[in-house]
Each structure stands twice: as structure tokens, then as C-alpha cells.
NUDREN-352042 format. One record per residue (C-alpha): residue number from 1; residue in three letters; x, y, z. Coordinates in Angstrom, 2 decimals. Example, Ala and Ser with C-alpha at 12.3 -4.5 7.8 and 13.67 -1.06 7.14 Angstrom:
- 1	Ala	12.30	-4.50	7.80 $
- 2	Ser	13.67	-1.06	7.14 $
# end
This chain:
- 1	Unk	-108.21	124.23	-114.29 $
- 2	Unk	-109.12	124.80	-110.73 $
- 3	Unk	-110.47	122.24	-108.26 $
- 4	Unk	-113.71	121.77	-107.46 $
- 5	Unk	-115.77	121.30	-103.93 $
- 6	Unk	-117.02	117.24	-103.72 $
- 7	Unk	-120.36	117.14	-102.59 $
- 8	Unk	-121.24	116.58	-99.33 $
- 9	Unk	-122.91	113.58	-97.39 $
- 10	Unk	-126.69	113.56	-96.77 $
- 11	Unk	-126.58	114.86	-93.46 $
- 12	Unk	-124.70	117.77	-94.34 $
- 13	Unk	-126.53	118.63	-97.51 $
- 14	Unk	-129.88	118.58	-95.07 $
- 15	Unk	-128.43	120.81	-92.48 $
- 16	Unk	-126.89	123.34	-95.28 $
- 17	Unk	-130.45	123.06	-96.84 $
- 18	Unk	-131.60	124.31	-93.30 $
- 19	Unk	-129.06	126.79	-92.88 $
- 20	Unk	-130.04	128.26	-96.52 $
- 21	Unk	-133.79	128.52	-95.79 $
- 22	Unk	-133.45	129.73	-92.23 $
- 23	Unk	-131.10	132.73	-93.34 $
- 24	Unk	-133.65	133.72	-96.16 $
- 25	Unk	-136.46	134.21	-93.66 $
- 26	Unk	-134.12	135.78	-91.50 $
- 27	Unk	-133.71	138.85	-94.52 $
- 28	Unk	-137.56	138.58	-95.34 $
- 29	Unk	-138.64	139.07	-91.43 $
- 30	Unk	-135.67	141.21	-90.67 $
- 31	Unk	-136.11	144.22	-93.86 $
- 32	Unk	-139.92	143.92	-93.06 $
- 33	Unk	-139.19	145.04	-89.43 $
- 34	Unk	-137.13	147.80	-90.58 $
- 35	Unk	-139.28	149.05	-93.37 $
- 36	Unk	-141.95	149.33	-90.73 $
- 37	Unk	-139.41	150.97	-88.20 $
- 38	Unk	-138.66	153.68	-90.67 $
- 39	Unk	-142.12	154.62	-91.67 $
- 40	Unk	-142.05	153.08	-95.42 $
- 41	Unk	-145.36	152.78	-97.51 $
- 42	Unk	-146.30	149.35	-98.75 $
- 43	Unk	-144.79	149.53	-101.84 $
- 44	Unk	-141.34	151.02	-100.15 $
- 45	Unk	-141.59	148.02	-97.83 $
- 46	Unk	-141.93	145.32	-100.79 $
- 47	Unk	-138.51	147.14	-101.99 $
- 48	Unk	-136.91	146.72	-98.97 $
- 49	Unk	-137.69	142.98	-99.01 $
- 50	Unk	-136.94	142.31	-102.06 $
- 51	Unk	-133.78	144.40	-101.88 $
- 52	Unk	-132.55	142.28	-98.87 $
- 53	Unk	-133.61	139.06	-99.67 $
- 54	Unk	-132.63	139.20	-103.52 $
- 55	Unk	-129.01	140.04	-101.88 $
- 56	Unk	-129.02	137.59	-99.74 $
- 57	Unk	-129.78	134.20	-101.73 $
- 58	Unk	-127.99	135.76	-104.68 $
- 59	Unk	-124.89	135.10	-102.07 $
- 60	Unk	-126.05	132.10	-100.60 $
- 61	Unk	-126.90	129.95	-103.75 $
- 62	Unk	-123.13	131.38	-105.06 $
- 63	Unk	-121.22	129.84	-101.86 $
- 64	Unk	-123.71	126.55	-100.95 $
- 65	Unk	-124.98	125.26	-104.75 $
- 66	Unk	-121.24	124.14	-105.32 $
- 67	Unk	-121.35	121.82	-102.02 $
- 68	Unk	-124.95	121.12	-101.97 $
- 69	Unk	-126.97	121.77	-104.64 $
- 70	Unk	-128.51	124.38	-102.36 $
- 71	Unk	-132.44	123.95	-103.12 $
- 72	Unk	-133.71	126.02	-100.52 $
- 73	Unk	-137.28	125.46	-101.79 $
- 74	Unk	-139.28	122.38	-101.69 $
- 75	Unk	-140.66	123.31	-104.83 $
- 76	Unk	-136.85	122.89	-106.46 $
- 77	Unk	-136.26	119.65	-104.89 $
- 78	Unk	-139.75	118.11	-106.08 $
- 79	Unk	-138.51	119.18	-109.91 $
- 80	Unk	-134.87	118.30	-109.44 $
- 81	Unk	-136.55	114.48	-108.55 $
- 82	Unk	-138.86	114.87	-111.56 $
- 83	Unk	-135.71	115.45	-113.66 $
- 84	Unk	-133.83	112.54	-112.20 $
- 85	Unk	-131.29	114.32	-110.27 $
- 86	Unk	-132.80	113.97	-106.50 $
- 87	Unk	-133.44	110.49	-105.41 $
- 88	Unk	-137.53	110.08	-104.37 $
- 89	Unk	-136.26	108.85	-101.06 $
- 90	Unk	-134.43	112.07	-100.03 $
- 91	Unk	-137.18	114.57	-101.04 $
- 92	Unk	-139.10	114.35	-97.46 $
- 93	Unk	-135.89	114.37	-95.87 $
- 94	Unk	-135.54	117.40	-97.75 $
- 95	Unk	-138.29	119.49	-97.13 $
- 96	Unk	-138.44	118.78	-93.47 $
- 97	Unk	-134.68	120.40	-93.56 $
- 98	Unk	-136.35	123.30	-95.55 $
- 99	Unk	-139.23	123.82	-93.00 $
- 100	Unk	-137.12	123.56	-90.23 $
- 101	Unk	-134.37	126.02	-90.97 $
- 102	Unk	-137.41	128.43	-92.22 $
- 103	Unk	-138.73	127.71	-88.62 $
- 104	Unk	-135.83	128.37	-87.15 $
- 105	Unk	-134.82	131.60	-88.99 $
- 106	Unk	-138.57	132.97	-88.69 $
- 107	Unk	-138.06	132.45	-84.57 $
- 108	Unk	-134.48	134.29	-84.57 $
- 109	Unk	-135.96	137.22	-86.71 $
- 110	Unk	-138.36	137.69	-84.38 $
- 111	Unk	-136.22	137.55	-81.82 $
- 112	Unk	-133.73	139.75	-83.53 $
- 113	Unk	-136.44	142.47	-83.96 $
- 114	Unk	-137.93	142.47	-80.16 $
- 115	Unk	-140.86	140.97	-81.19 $
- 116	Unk	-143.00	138.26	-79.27 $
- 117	Unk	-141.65	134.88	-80.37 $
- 118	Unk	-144.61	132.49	-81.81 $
- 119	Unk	-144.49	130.48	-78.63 $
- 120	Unk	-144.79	133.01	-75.73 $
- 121	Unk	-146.78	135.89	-75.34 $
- 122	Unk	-143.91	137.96	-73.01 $
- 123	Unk	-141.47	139.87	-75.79 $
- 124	Unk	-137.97	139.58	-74.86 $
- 125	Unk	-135.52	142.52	-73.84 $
- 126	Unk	-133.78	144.97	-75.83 $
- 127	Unk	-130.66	144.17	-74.95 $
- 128	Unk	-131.07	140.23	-75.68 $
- 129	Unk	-132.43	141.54	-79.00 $
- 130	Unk	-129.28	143.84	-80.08 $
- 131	Unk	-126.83	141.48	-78.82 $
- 132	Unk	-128.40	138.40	-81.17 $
- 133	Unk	-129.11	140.68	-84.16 $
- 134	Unk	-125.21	141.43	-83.94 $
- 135	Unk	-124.40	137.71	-83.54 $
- 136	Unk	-126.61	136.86	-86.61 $
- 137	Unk	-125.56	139.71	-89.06 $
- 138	Unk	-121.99	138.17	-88.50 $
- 139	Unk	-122.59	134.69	-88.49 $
- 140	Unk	-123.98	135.36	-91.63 $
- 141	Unk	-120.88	137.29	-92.90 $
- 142	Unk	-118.82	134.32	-91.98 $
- 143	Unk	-120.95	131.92	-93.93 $
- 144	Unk	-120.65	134.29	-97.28 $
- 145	Unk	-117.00	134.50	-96.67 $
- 146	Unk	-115.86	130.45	-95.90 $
- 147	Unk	-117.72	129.50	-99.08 $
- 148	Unk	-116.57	131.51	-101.01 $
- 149	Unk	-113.03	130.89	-99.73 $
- 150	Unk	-113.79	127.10	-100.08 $
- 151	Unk	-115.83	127.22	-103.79 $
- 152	Unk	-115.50	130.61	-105.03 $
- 153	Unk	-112.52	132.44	-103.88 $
- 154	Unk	-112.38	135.11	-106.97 $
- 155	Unk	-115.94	136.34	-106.00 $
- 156	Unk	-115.24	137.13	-102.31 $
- 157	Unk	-115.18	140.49	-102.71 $
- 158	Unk	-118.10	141.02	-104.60 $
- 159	Unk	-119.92	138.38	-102.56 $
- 160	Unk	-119.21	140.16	-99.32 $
- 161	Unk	-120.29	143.47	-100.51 $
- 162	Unk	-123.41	142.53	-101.30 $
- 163	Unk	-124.42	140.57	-98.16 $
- 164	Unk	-122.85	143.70	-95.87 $
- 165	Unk	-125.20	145.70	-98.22 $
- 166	Unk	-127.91	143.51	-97.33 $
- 167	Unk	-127.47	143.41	-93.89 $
- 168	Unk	-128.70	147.09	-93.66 $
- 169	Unk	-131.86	146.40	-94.75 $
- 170	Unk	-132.56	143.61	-92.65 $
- 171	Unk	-131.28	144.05	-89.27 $
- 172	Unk	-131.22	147.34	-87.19 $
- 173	Unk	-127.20	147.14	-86.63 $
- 174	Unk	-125.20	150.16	-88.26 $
- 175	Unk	-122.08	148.42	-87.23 $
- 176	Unk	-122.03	146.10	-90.37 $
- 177	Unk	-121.08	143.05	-88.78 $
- 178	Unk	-117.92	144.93	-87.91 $
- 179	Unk	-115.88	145.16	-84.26 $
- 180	Unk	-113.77	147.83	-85.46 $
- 181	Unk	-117.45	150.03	-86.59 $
- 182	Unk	-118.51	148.78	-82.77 $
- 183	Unk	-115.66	150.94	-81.49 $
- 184	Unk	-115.83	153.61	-84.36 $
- 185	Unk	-119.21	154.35	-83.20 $
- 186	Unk	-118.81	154.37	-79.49 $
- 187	Unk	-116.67	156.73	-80.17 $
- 188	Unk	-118.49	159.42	-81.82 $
- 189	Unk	-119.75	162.96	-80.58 $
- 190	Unk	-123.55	161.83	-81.78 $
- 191	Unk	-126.32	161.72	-79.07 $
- 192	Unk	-127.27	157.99	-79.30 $
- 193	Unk	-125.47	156.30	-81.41 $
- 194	Unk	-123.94	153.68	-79.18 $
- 195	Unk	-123.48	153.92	-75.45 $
- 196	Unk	-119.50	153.38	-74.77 $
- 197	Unk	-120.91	150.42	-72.26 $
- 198	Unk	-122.37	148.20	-74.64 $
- 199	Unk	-118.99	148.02	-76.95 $
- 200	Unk	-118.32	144.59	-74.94 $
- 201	Unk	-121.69	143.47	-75.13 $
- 202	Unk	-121.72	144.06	-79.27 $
- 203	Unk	-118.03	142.74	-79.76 $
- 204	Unk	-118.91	139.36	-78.10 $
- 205	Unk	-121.85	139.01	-80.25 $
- 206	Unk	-119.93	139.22	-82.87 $
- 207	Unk	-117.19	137.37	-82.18 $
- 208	Unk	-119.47	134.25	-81.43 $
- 209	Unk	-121.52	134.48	-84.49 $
- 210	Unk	-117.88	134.11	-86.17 $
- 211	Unk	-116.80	131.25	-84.51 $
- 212	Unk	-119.88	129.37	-84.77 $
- 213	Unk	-120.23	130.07	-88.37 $
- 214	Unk	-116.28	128.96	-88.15 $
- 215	Unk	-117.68	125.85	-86.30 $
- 216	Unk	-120.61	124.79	-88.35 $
- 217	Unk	-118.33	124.91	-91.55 $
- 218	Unk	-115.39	123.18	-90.01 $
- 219	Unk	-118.30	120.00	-89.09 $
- 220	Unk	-119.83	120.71	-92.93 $
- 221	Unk	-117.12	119.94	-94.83 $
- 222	Unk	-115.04	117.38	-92.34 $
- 223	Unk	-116.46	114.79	-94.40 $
- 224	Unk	-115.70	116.36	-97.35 $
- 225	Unk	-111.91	116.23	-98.36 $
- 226	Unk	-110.23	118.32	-101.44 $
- 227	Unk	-110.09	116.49	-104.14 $
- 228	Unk	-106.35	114.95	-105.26 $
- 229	Unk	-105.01	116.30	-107.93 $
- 230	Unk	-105.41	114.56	-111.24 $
- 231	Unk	-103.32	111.83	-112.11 $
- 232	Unk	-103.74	108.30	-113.05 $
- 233	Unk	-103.31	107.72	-109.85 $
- 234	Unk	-106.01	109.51	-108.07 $
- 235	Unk	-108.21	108.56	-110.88 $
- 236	Unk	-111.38	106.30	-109.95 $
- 237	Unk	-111.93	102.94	-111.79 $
- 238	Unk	-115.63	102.07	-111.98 $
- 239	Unk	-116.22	98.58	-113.46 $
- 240	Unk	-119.34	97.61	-115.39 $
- 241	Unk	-120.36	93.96	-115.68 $
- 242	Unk	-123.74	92.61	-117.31 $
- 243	Unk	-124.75	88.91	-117.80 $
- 244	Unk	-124.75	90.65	-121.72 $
- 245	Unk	-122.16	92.60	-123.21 $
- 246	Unk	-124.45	94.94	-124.39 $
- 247	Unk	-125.42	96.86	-121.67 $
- 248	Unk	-122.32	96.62	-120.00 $
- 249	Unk	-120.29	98.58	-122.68 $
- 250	Unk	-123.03	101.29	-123.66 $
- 251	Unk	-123.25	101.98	-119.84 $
- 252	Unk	-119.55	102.35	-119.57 $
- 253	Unk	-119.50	104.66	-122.68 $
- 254	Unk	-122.12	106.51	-121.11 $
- 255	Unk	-120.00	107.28	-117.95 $
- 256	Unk	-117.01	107.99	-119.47 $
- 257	Unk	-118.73	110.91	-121.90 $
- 258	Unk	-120.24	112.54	-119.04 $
- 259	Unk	-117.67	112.04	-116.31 $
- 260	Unk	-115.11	114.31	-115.91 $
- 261	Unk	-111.94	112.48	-117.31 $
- 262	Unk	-109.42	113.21	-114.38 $
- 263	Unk	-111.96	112.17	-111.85 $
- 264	Unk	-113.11	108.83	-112.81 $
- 265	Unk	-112.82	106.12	-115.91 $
- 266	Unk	-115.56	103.18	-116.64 $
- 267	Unk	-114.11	99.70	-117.57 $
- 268	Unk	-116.27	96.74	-118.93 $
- 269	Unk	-116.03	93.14	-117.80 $
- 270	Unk	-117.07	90.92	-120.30 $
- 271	Unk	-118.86	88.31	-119.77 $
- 272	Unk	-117.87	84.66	-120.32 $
- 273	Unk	-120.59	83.31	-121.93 $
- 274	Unk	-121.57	85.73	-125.04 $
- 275	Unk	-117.82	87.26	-125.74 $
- 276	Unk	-116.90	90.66	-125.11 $
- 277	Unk	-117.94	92.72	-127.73 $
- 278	Unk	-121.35	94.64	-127.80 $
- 279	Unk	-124.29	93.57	-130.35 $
- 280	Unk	-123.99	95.63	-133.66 $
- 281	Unk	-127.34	97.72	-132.89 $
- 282	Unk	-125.36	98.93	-130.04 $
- 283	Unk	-122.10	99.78	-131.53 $
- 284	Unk	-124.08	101.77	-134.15 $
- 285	Unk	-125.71	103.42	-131.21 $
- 286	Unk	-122.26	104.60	-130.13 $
- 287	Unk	-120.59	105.40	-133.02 $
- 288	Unk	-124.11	107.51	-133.80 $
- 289	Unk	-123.89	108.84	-130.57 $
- 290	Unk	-120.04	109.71	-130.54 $
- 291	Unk	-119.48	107.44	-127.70 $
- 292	Unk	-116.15	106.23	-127.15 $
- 293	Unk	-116.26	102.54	-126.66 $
- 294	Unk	-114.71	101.95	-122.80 $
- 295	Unk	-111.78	99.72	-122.72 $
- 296	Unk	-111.93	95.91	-120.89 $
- 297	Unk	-111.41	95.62	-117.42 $
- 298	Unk	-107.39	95.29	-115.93 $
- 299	Unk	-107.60	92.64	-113.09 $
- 300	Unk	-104.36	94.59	-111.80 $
- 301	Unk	-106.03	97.66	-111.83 $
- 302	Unk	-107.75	98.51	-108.44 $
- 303	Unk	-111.67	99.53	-109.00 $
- 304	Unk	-112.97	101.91	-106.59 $
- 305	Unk	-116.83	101.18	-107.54 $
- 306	Unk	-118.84	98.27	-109.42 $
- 307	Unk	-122.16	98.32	-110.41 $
- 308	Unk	-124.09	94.67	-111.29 $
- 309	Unk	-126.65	95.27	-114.33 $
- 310	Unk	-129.60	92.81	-114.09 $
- 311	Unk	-131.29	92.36	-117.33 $
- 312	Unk	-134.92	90.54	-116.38 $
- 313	Unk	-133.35	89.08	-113.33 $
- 314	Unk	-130.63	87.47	-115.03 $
- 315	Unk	-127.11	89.15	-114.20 $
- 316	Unk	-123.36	87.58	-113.78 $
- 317	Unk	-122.12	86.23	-110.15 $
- 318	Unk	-120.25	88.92	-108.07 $
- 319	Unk	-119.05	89.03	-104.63 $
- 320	Unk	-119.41	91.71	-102.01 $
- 321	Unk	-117.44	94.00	-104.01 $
- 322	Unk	-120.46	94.99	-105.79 $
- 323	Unk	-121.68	98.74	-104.57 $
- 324	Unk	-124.63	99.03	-106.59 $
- 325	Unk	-127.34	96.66	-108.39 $
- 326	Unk	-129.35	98.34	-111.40 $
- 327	Unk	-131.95	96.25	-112.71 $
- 328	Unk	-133.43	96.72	-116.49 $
- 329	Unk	-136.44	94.74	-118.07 $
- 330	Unk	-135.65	92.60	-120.99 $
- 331	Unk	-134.91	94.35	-124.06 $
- 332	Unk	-134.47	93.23	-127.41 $
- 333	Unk	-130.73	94.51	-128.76 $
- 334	Unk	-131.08	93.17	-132.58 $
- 335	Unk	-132.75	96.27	-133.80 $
- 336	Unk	-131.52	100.89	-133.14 $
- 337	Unk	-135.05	101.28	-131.07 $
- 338	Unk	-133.76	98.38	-128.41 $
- 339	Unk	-130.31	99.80	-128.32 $
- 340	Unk	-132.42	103.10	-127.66 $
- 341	Unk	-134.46	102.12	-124.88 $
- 342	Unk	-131.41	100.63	-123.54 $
- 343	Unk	-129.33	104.11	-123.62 $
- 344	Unk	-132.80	105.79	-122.02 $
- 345	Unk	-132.72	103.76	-118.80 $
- 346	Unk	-129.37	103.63	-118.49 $
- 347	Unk	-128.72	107.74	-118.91 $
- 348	Unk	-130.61	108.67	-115.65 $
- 349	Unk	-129.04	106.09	-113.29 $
- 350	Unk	-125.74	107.38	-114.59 $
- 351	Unk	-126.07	110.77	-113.86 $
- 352	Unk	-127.66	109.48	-110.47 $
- 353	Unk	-124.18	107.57	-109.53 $
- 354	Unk	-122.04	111.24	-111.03 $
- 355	Unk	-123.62	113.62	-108.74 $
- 356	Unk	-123.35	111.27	-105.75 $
- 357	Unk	-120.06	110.95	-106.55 $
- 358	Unk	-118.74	114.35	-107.39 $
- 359	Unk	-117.72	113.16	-111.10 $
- 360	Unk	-119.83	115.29	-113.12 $
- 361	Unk	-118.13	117.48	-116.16 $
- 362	Unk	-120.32	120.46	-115.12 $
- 363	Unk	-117.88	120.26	-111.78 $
- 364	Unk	-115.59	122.00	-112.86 $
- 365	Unk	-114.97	125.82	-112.47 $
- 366	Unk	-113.38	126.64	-115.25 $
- 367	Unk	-111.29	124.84	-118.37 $
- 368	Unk	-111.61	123.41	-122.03 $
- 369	Unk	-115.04	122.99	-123.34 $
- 370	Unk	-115.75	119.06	-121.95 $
- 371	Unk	-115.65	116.69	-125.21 $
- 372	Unk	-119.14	115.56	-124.49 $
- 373	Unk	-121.64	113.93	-127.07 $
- 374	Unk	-123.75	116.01	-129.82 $
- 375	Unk	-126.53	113.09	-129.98 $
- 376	Unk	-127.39	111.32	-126.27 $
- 377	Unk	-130.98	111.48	-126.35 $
# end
């Protein structure tokens, strides 16, 4: 089983949301420039675009979704919050990412093509144009390649060949994000291909789109160590407690069926007051369900995470310790529709606190079939 990338913070995820949607544009702008350069009909130029920009995300999405989720579209983020997956809160933080990066990529297509930018009349030169359409084309490159080598390191090859491919159809280089082509063509016999004197110019473009793409990953993922590797060890303990042992244990059976086992555990403390074993509607629930019941709490066990469930208002005394506070209305646990409400507000907030946390089964890469439930909803 091979490791998987852990998520990254909100600031990162925001500017790789940016990055995503400003590279897009870049492709649209860019193969509409070029079908136009070459003389194409409307229908040749709708190829080209979607050609190039088809290419493009297809690599993106494959290198970014891993770290990110990689929405690039407001319209994804507003669903993935209507499915529970996106906290409300971070969807305007979201889309103001998206429309920035789109801002940003439709100003550096422009510029890339030697077309007037949208805030000045005066179009820049021709050489300022060639030397940031070689800079981009490789920065780009780099992206493909680092995520890949970071999330998907057997589909580097194919992932490369299809951005290079795309890059022909959205910029005007023929050097293919390549230093070695630079010199290849400054070389050749051919009446304007490349004038000897702008090798330098072309080089250093592309050697700085590498090393900020280089840059910008390096700062992406510094908050964002490899995971250990699986052992008991580097195993998280999250601890459920409840004023009622109820909730408590169908919430930690519920995490521990959709975690990923080597990543992190649920434990129950039971409460004082009520005894420590669940109400029969709910252990019919989870033997119904397939839901392996989650053991009781070790006090000599270090807990990485504890979340407080309130049931109307009423929830056990915990000190600082306690990361996270879910709050339920009062439901009635004597009867399989109670127990069944209870599982259908707890489901959503635990698959809230998995993809924060990089526990999810659907993680990892590759390995046995996870041994999830057959009956959850």
C-alpha cells in the first residue's frame, strides 16, 4: 500500500485553487490566440480550445485533487457544501481564490500573446511577450511534474506528455518548455526560427518559471509533512465522550468504519452516570449496520483529538483538551427511528472531521478493498 498526500491547510488549498483556475484560462486564452494566429475557422478554433484545455485540467485535477480537492469551479465547491464535504464558511473564501487565479491567468495570457492587457490601452513588446510565454509554458511543466512526483509518481510520464502536448496549442513556443530545444533550434539552417541572440533571453525564462514553480511547491506543501508509516504508534487516538452513552459509541463506530485503520482509531469514554454501554436501539443499529462497536477509552493511551457531543445542551465536563464541540437536539434512543436520526446527524460531521484530517479510506492509492459497511444510510 502506498502513502498518501495529507491535505493541506486552508491557505494553501485557496492558493492551489488559484493556481488551478489561473492555469486553465491561461490554455483557454492562449489556444484561442493561436487558432486565430494560424487562420482556423470557428469550429477549428473550438478544437483547439478544447484540445488544450481538456489536456490541461485532465493533468491538473490528476496532480492537485490528491492535496486539495482541486475544485477549480465555484460551481463544484457550492455542490461539494451541499453534499457536506465543504464547510459553508470556506465557500466565499473559495470562490474569491477561483476568481482571482482566473484573473490572474486571463492577464498573463494576454500578456503572453502581445495583446493589450485589460488595464492599459499601450500593448506590451514582443520580446516581454516571448520571454513570459517561455516562463509560463515551464512553470507549468514544473507544476505537472512535482505533483505527480509528490501524489502520483507512476503517471509522470503520461502526465507530462500530455501537458507538453498541450502546450502547443496554447502558447506560440516550439521549444516545448525545453532549454536543450532553445539551443536545438538556434541552431538550425531555417530562416527564422530562432535568432542565436535570444537563446539567453529564452533559457532564463525558463529557468525561472522552474524555480518558481520549485518555490511555490516547496511553500505548498511545507505545512504538509509525509505521513508516518503505520504502526500503533503513529496511529491517532480520537476520543468520543457524550453526557449519554449512546451517541458516544455509535459516533465512534462511525469513525472507525470510515477511517482508514492505520491512520486513526475512535475510543469511547463512558460516562459516569448512565454506565457504559449503548441503549439496545442503538446496538441493533450497529450490529444492522455492521458497525464494529469501538473499544473504551485507555487513560494511558495518549489521544490526539476529542470531540464533546452535546445532546440538547446537556454534555459531560471536559477541560481544554476538547478540539471540537458537536451539538445534537434531543432524541429519543428507545425506539430503531431515534437510533436513526441519531446515525443521520452524526454521519456528516464525521466525514467533516476525516477530510480535515486526512483519515479518509478513499486516501489511499491503492490496497485491499476497505472493510467498510453494506447498510450506513
Amino acid at each position: 500500500m502506498s502513502s498518501s498526500p495529507v491535505p493541506l491547510d486552508l491557505r494553501r488549498r485557496l492558493a492551489t485553487e488559484a493556481l488551478g483556475c489561473g492555469l486553465v484560462v491561461v490554455a483557454l486564452e492562449g489556444s484561442h490566440h493561436v487558432a486565430e494566429h494560424l487562420g482556423a475557422s470557428a469550429t477549428e478554433g473550438r478544437l483547439f480550445m478544447s484540445l488544450s484545455c481538456g489536456a490541461v485540467l485532465a493533468c491538473l485535477l490528476w496532480v492537485l485533487r490528491p492535496l486539495s480537492g482541486a475544485h477549480l469551479n465555484p460551481a463544484l465547491t457550492f455542490a461539494d457544501a451541499l453534499g457536506d464535504r465543504t464547510p459553508w464558511r470556506e465557500v466565499p473564501l473559495y470562490v474569491l481564490a477561483q476568481l482571482f487565479g482566473s484573473l490572474m491567468g486571463r492577464l498573463v495570457a494576454h500578456r503572453m500573446c502581445n495583446e493589450p492587457l485589460l488595464l492599459t490601452a499601450s500593448p506590451p513588446t514582443a520580446d516581454g511577450a516571448r520571454f513570459l510565454t517561455e516562463m509560463v509554458a515551464t512553470f507549468g511543466l514544473l507544476v505537472v511534474v512535482r505533483g505527480c512526483v509528490r501524489t502520483r509518481p507512476s503517471a509522470t510520464p503520461l502526465a507530462i506528455a500530455g501537458y507538453v502536448a498541450a502546450t502547443v496549442w496554447f502558447t506560440d513556443s516550439r521549444s516545448l518548455a525545453n532549454p536543450a530545444l532553445v539551443l536545438a533550434r538556434a541552431a538550425s539552417s531555417h530562416v527564422g526560427v530562432m535568432n542565436p541572440l535570444e537563446v539567453e533571453s529564452f533559457v532564463a525564462a525558463q529557468l525561472l518559471g522552474a524555480a518558481l514553480a520549485v518555490f511555490l511547491f516547496r511553500w505548498l506543501l511545507g505545512g504538509a509533512s509525509k505521513p508516518a508509516p503505520a504502526s500503533d504508534a503513529a496511529m491517532e487516538t480520537v476520543v468520543f465522550e457524550c453526557a449519554d452513552a449512546g451517541p458516544a459509541h455509535l459516533a465512534a463506530a462511525l469513525f472507525n468504519t470510515l477511517a482508514h485503520p492505520d491512520r486513526a482509531r475512535a475510543v469511547v469514554t463512558p460516562p459516569v452516570a448512565s454506565g457504559s454501554e449503548p441503549p439496545p436501539a442503538v446496538e441493533a443499529l450497529m450490529r444492522d449496520s455492521h458497525l464494529r462497536p469501538a473499544p473504551l477509552r485507555d487513560r494511558g493511551v495518549p489521544a490526539s483529538h476529542y470531540v464533546l457531543i452535546e445532546v440538547a445542551g446537556q454534555a459531560p465536563g471536559m477541560d481544554a483538551r476538547v478540539r471540537e464541540r458537536w451539538s445534537l437536539p434531543a432524541l429519543s434512543l428507545t425506539d430503531e427511528a431515534g437510533a436513526r436520526a441519531l446515525q443521520a446527524a452524526l454521519r456528516p460531521r464525521i466525514l467533516q472531521l476525516l477530510a480535515r484530517r486526512g483519515w479518509e479510506r478513499l486516501h489511499v492509492v491503492s490496497g485491499p478493498a476497505p472493510e467498510g459497511p453494506r447498510a450506513l444510510t
